[in-house]
C-alpha positions in Angstrom: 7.0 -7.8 -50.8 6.8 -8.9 -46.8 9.6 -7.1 -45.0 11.8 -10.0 -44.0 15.0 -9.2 -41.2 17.9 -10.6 -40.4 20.2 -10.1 -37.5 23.7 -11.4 -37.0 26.3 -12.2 -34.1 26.4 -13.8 -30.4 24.4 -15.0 -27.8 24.9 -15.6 -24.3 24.1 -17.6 -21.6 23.5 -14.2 -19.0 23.7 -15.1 -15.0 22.6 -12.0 -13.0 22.3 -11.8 -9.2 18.6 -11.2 -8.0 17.7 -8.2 -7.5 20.3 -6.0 -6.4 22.6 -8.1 -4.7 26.4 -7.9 -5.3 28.7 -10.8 -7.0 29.9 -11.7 -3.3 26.2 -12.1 -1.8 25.1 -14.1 -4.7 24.7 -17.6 -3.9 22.5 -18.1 -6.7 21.8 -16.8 -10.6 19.3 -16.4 -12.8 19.2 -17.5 -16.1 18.3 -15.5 -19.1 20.0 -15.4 -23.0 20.7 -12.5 -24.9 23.0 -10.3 -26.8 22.9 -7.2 -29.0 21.3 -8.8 -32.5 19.4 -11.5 -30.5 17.5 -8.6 -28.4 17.0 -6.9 -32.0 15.2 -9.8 -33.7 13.0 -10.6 -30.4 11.7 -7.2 -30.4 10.9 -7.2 -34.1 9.3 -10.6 -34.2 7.3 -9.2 -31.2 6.1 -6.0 -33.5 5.3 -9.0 -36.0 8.2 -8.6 -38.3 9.4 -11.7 -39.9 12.8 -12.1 -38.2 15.6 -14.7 -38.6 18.7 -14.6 -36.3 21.8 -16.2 -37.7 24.5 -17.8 -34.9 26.1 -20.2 -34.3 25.6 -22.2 -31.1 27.3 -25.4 -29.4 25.5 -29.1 -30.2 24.7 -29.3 -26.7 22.4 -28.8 -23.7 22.5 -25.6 -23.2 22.6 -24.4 -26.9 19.2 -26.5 -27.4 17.9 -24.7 -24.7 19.0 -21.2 -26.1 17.7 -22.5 -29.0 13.9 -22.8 -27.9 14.3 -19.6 -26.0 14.8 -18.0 -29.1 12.0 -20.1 -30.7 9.5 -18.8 -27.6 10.2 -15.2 -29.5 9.3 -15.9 -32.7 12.9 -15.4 -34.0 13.3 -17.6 -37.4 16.3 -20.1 -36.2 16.3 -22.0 -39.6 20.0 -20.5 -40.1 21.7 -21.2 -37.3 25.1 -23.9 -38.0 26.5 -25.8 -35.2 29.6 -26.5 -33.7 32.3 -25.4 -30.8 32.3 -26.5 -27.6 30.5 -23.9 -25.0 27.7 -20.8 -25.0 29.2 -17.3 -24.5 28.6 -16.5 -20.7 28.0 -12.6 -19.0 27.5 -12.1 -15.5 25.4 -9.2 -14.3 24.9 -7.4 -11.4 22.2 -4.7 -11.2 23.6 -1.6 -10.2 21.0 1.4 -7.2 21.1 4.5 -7.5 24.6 5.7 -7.0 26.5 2.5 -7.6 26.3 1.5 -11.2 25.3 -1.8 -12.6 28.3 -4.7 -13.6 29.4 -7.1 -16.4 31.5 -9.9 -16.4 32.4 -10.9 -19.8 33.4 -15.2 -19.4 33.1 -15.7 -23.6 36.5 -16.3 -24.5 36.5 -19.8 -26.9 32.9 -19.6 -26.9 31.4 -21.7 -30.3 30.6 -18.0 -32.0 34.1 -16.5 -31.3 35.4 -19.4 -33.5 33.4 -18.8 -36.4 35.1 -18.8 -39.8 34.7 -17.4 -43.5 32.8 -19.7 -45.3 30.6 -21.5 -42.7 27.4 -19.2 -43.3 25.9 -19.6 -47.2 24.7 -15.7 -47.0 23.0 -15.7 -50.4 20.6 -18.4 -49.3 20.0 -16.4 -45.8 19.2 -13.6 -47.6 16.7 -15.6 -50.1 13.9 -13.1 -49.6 15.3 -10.3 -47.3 14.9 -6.7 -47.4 16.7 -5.9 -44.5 20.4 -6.9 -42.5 21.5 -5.9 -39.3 24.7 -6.3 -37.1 26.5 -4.6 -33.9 29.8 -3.9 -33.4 29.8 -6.3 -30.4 30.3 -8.8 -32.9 33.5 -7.7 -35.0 35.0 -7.0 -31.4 34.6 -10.6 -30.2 37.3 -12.1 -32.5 38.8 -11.8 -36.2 36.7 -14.9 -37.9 33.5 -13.2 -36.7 34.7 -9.6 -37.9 35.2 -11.4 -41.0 32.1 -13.2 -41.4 30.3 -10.1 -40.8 32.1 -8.3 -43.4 31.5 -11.3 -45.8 27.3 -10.4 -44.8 27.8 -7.0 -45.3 29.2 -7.2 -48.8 26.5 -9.5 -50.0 24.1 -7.8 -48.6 25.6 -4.3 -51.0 25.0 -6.7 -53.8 21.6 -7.4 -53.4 20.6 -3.9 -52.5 19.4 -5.1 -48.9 18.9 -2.3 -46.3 22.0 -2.5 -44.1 21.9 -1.2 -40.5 24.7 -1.0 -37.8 24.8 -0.3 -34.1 27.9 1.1 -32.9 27.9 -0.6 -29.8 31.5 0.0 -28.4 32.5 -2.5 -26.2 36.6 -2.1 -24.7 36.1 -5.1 -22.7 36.1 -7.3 -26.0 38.4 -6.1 -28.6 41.4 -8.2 -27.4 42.5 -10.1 -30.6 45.3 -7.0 -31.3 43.0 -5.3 -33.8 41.4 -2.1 -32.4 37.6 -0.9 -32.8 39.5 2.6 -35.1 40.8 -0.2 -37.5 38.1 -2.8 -38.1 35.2 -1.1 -38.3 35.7 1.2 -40.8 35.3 -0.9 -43.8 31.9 -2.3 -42.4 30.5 0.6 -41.6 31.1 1.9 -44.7 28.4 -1.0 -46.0 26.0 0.6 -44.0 22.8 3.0 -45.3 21.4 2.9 -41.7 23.8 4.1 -38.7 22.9 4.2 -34.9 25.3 4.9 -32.2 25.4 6.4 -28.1 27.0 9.7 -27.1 29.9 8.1 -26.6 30.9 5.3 -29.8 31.7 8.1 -32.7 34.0 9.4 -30.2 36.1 6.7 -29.4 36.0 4.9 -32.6 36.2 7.5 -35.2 37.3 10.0 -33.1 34.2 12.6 -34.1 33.3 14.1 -30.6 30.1 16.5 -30.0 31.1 19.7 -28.2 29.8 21.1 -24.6 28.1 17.6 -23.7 27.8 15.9 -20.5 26.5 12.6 -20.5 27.1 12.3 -15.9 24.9 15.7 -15.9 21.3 13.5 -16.0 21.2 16.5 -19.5 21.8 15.5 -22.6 20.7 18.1 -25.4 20.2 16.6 -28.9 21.5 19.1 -30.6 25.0 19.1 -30.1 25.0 16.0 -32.3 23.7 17.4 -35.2 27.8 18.0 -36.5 28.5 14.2 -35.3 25.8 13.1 -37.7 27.3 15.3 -40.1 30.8 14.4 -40.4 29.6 10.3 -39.8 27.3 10.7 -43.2 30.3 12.5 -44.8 33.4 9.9 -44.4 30.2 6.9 -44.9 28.7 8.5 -47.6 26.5 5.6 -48.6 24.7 6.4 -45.3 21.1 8.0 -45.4 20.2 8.2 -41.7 22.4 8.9 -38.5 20.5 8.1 -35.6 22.1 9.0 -31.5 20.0 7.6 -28.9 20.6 10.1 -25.7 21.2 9.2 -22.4 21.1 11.3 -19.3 22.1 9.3 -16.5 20.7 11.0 -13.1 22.0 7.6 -11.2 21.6 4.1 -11.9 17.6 4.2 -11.6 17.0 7.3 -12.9 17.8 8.0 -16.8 16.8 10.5 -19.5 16.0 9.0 -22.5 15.4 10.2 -26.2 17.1 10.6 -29.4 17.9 12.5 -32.9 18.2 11.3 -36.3 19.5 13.4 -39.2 18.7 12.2 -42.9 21.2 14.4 -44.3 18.6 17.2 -45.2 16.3 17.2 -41.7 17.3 16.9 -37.9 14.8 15.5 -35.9 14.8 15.1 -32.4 12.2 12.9 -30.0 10.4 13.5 -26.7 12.4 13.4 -24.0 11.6 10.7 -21.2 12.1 10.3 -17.5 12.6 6.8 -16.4 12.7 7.2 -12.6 12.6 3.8 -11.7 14.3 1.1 -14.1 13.7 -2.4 -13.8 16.1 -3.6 -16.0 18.3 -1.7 -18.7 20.4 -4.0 -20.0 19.0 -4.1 -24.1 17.5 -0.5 -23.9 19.7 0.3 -27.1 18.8 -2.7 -28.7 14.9 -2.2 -28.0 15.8 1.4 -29.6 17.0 -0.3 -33.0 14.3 -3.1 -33.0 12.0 -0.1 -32.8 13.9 2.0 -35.3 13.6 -0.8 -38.1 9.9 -1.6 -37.4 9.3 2.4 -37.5 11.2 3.0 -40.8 9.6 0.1 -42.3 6.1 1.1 -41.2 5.8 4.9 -41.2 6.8 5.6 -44.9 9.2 8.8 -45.1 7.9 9.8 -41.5 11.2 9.7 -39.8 9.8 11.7 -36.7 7.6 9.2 -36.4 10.0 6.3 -36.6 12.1 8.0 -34.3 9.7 8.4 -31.9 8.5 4.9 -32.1 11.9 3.9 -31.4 12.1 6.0 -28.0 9.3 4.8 -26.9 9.5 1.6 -27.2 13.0 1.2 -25.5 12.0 3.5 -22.7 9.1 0.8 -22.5 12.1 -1.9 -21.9 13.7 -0.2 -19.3 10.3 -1.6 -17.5 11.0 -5.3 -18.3 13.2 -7.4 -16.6 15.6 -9.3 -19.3 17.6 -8.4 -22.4 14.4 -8.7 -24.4 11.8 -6.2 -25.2 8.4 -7.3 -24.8 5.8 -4.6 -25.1 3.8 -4.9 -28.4 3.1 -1.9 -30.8 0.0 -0.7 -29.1 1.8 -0.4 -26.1 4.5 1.8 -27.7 2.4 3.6 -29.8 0.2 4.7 -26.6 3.1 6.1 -25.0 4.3 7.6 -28.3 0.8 9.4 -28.2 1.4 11.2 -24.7 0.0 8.3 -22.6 2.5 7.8 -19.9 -0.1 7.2 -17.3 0.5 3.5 -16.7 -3.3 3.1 -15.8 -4.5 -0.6 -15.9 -5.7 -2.0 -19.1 -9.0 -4.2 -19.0 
């Protein structure tokens, strides 16, 4: 059976100043479209995974033109329903060296906030699909999408399709008088497939690792062996905990790797420097897209996948945008020890 994937939640329009100029130098923005499942399904359809990304966008201008951006991927749109009145908007700017990047959220009302129970048919989405994935971006953004994505969850239990979640705490967005500690829960309990940061078990489950310090540029792997522990025991229906690691030196310079623990085995993945980043926005995204594509393709070889996974979302951090767009020979070279960045002809 073809492995078939589908993502789930918001959008947005991004505007980020050029370069590295501030919100108040910025006479002008440029345009790109992303969010959290969006940059999850472009990077699988570019590892030539058969991807479908379900939203929904406003009948208008500027969802039509998301639209074909998302078609330019490779992303399956067939699923998307229409309606509301605007796109979800973030502004970004790029944060050097010492003074960290920005994001203004402008999504309030946006057509996918107003989402309802009963507007997606999820057994026909999932006609064919071995695989689901969501964020918690998207429960955070209001109670009809939280609810939705439940709905997709619990489907998905029923017809014994893979189920992955990425913590992905977001404070700026859970404003609708339901906190992160109280939502997700229940749909993370749906989940066989968990990935979070250093920081998301903390503040949303309240299970902390001990003696770490993320501001250090050091980050060591193995202090999250117990978070992986006690996430698998209150989930139990999870199989794989997965922490990606970041060390950041300043707002160029990161460490980046990860661990994964299956419940029996704790593996842990090459630890990169990225001294100059181009763009990191959808790092942790290109991490998933790469952790699916690895699980699904290396067998039982969770080192492998893991490493995959790394390496292809350091890769990102090279690539201007919210989407990664280095292929699998790309991120299997640098998986191999090949970090030269020697021209290819």
């Amino acid at each position: 059976m073809e492995n078939k994937v589908v993502t789930f939640g918001e959008i947005m329009l991004r505007l980020a100043t050029p370069g590295y100029l501030r919100f108040l130098q910025a006479d002008n923005f440029t345009v790109i479209y992303g969010g959290g499942e969006a940059n999850v399904a472009a990077s699988l359809a570019n590892f030539g995974i058969t991807t479908d990304f379900v939203t929904r966008l406003p009948d208008n201008d500027i969802g039509r033109a998301c639209l074909m951006n998302l078609r330019k991927q490779g992303i399956g749109t067939g699923n998307i329903v229409w309606g509301g009145d605007r796109l979800g908007i973030y502004f970004l700017e790029t944060g050097s060296v010492n003074r960290g990047s920005k994001v203004v959220y402008d999504r309030a009302n946006s057509s996918f906030s107003e989402i309802k129970s009963g507007m997606l048919d999820w057994d026909s989405i999932f006609r064919g699909v071995t695989w689901f994935h969501w964020t918690g971006i998207t429960p955070a953004v209001s109670r009809g999408a939280a609810d939705v994505c439940l709905e997709a969850v619990k489907k998905a239990n029923e017809l014994g399709i893979t189920v992955s979640c990425d913590l992905n705490y977001r404070k700026k967005l859970w404003k609708y008088g339901k906190t992160a500690g109280e939502v997700m829960p229940e749909l993370v309990a749906g989940c066989d497939i968990i990935l979070g940061n250093e920081e998301d078990a903390a503040v949303i489950f309240g299970i902390k690792p001990e003696g770490v310090d993320i501001t250090g540029g050091k980050v060591k792997g193995t202090a999250y062996m117990s978070v992986s522990k006690q996430i698998m025991e209150r989930f139990p229906r999870c199989r794989k905990v997965i922490t990606t690691l970041r060390g950041s030196v300043n707002a160029n310079h990161n460490s980046w790797s990860g661990v994964l623990w299956n419940g029996k085995d704790f593996y842990e993945a090459p630890v990169y420097q990225i001294t100059h980043i181009v763009d990191r926005v959808g790092g942790g995204d290109a991490f998933m897209g790469g952790l699916i594509y690895g699980l699904l393709n290396y067998g039982d070889d969770d080192q492998k996948a893991l490493n995959f996974a790394v390496a292809a979302s350091c890769l990102k951090h090279t690539i201007y945008g919210d989407f990664n767009q280095v292929t699998v020979d790309e991120a299997e070279k640098l998986m191999g020890g090949d970090s030269s960045g020697r021209v290819a002809r």
